[in-house]
Backbone as a printed PyTorch tensor [residue, N CA C, xyz], in Angstrom:
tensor([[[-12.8580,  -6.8820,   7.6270],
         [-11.4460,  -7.1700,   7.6880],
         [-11.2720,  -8.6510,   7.9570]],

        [[ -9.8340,  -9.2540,   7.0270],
         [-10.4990, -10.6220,   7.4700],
         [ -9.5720, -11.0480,   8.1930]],

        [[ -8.2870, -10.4080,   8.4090],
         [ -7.0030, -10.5590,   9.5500],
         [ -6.2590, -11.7150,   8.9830]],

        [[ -5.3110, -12.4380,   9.7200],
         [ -4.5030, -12.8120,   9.3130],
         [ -4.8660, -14.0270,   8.5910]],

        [[ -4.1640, -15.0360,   7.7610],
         [ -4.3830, -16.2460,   7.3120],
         [ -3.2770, -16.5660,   6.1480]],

        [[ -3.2680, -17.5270,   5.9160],
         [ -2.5110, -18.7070,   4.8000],
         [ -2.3820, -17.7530,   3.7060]],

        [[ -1.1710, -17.5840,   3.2430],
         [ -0.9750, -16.6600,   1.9560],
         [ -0.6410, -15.2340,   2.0300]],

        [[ -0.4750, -14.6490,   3.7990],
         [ -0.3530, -13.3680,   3.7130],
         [  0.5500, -12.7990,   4.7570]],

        [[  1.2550, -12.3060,   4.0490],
         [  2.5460, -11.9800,   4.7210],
         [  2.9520, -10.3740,   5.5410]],

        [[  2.9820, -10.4390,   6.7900],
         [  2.6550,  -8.2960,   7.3510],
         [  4.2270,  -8.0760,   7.2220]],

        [[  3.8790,  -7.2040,   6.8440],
         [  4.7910,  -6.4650,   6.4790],
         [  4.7320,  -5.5300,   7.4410]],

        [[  4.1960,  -4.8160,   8.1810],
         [  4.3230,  -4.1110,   9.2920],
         [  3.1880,  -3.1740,   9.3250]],

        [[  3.7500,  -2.3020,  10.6880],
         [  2.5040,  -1.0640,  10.9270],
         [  2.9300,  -0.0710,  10.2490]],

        [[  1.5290,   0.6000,   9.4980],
         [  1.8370,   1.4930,   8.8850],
         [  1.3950,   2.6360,   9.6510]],

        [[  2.1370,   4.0870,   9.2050],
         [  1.1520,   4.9150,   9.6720],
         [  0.6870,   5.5110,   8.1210]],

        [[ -0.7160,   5.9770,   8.7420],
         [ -1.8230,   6.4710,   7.6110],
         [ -1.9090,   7.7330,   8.0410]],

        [[ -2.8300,   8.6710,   7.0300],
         [ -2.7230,  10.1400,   6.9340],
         [ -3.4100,  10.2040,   6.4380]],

        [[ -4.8310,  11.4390,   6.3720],
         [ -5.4550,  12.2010,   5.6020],
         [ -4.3890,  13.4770,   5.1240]],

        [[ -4.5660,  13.5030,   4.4000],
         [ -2.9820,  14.7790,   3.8200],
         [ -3.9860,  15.5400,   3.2070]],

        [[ -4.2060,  17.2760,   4.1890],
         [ -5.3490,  17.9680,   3.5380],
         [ -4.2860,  18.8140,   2.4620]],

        [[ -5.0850,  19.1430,   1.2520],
         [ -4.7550,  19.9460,  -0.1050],
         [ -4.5580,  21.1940,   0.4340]],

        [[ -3.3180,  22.1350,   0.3280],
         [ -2.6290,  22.8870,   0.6520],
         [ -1.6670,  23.1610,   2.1270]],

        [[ -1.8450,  21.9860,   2.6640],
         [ -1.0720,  22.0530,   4.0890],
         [  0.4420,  20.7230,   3.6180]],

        [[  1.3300,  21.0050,   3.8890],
         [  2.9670,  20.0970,   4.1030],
         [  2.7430,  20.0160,   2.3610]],

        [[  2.5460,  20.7210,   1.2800],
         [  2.7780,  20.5990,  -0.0610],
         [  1.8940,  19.6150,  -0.7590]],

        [[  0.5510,  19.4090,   0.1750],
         [ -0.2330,  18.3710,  -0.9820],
         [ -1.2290,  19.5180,  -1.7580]],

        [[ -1.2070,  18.9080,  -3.1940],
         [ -2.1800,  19.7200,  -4.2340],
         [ -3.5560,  19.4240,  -4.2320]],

        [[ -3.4650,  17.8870,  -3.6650],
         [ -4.8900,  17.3210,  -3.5380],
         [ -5.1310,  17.1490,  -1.9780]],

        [[ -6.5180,  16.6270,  -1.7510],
         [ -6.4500,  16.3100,  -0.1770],
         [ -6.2490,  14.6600,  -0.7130]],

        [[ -5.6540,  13.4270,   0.0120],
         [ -5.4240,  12.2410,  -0.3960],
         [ -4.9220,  11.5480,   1.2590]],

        [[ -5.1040,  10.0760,   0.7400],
         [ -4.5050,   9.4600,   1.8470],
         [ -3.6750,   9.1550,   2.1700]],

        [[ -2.2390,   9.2010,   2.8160],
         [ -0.8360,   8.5740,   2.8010],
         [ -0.8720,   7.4980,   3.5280]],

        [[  0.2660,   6.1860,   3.1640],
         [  0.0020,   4.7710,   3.6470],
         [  1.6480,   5.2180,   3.8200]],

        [[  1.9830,   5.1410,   5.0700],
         [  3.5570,   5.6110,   4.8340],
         [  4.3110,   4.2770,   5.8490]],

        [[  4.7220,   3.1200,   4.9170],
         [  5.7760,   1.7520,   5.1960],
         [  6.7200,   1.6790,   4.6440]],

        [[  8.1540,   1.7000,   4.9440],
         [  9.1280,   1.6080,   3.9460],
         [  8.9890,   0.0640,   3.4520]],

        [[  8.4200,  -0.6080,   4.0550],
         [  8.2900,  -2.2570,   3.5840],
         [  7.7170,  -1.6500,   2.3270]],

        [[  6.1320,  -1.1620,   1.8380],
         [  5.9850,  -0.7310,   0.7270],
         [  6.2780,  -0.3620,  -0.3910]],

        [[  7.8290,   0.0950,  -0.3450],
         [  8.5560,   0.2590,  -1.5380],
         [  9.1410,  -0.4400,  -2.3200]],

        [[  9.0580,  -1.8770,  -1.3710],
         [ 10.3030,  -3.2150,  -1.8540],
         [  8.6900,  -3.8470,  -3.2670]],

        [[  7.3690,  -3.4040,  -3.1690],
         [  6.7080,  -3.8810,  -3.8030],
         [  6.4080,  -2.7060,  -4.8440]],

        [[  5.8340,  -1.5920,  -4.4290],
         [  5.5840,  -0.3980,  -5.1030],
         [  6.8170,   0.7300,  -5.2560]],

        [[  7.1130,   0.9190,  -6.2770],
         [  8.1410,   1.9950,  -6.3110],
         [  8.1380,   3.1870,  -6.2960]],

        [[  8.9150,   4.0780,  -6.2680],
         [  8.6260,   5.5700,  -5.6570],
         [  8.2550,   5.7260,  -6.7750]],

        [[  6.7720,   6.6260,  -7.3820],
         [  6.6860,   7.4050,  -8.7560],
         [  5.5270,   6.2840,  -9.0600]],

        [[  5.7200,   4.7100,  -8.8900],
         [  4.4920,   3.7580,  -9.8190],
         [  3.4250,   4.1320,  -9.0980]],

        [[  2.4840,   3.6840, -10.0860],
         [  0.7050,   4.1890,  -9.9500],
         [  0.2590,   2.7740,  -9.9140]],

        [[ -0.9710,   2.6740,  -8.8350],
         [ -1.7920,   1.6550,  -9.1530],
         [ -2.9330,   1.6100,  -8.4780]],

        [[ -4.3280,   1.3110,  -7.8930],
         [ -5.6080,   1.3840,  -7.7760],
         [ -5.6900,   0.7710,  -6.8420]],

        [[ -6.8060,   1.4940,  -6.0040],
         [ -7.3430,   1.1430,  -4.3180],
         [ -8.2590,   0.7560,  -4.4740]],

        [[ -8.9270,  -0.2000,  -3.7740],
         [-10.4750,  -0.0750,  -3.7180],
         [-10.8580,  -0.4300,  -2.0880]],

        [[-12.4200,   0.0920,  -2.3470],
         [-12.9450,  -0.5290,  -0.2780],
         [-13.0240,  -1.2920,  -0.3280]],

        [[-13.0470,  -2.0170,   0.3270],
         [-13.3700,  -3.7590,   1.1860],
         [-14.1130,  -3.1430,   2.6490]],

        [[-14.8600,  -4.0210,   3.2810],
         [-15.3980,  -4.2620,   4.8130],
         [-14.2220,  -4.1150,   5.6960]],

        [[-13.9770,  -2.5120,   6.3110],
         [-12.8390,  -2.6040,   7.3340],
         [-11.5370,  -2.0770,   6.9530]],

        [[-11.5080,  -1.6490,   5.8380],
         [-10.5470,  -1.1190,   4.8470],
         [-10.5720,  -0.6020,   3.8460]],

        [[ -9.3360,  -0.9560,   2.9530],
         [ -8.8970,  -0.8280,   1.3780],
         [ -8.2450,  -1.7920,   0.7650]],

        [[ -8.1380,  -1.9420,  -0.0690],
         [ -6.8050,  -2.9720,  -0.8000],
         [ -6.0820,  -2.2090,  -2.0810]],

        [[ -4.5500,  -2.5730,  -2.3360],
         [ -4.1200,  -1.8660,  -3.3260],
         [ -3.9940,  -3.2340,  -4.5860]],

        [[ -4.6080,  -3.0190,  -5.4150],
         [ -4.2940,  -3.5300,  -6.6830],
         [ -3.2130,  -3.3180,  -7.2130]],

        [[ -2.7400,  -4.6970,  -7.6600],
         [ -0.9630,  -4.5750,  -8.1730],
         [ -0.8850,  -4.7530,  -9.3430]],

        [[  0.2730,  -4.2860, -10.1730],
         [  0.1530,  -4.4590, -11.5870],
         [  1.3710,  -5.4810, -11.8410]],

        [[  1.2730,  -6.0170, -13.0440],
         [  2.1740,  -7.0230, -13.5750],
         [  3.7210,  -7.5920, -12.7260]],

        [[  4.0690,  -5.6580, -13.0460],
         [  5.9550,  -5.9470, -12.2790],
         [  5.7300,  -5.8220, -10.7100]],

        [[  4.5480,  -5.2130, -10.0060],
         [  4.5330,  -5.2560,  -8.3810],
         [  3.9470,  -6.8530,  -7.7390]],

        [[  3.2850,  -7.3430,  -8.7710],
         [  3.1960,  -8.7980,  -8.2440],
         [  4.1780,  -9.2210,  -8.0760]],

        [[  5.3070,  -9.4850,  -9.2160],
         [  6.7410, -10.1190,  -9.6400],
         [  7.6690,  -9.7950,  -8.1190]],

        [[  7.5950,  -8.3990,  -8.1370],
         [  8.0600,  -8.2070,  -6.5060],
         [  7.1760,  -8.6700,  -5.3160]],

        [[  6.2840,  -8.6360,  -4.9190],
         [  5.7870,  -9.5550,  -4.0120],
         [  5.7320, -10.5950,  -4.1980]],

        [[  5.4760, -11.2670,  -4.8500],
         [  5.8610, -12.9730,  -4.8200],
         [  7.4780, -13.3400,  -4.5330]],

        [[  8.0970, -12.2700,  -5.1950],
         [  9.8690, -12.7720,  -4.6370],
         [  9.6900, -12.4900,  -3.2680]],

        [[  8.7300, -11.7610,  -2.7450],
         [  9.2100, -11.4860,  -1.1770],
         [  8.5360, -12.0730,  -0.1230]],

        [[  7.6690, -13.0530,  -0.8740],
         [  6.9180, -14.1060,  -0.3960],
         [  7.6120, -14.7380,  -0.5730]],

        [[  8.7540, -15.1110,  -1.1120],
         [  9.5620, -16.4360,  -1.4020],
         [ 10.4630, -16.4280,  -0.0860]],

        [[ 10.8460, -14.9830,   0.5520],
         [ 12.2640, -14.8490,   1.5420],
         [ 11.3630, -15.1020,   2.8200]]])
């Protein structure tokens, strides 16, 4: 994890979840990242790709979720 630095903006605490497959309506077992800050970048319904890092994950952004984080790097 490499914590804070130049270029990165928190958006807050999230809470996380293992969400097991058949318990509160999940089909799969999966992880929930649950921030309403998150939505101002990712929208309810868009898809896009995780990967590990040392200490974590990171979400890979696509074309139009950059476009929104960089405007919200701008405020």
């Amino acid at each position: 994890m490499s914590g804070p630095g130049e270029g990165k903006i928190k958006l807050g605490k999230a809470d996380v979840y293992i969400h097991v497959k058949g318990k509160s309506n999940a089909r799969i077992t999966h992880v929930d990242i649950e921030l309403d800050a998150l939505n101002e970048v990712i929208k309810d319904g868009e898809s896009t790709y995780v990967g590990g890092k040392k200490g974590g994950v990171f979400l890979g952004l696509k074309k139009e979720m950059i476009k929104r984080a960089e405007e919200k790097a701008k405020k």
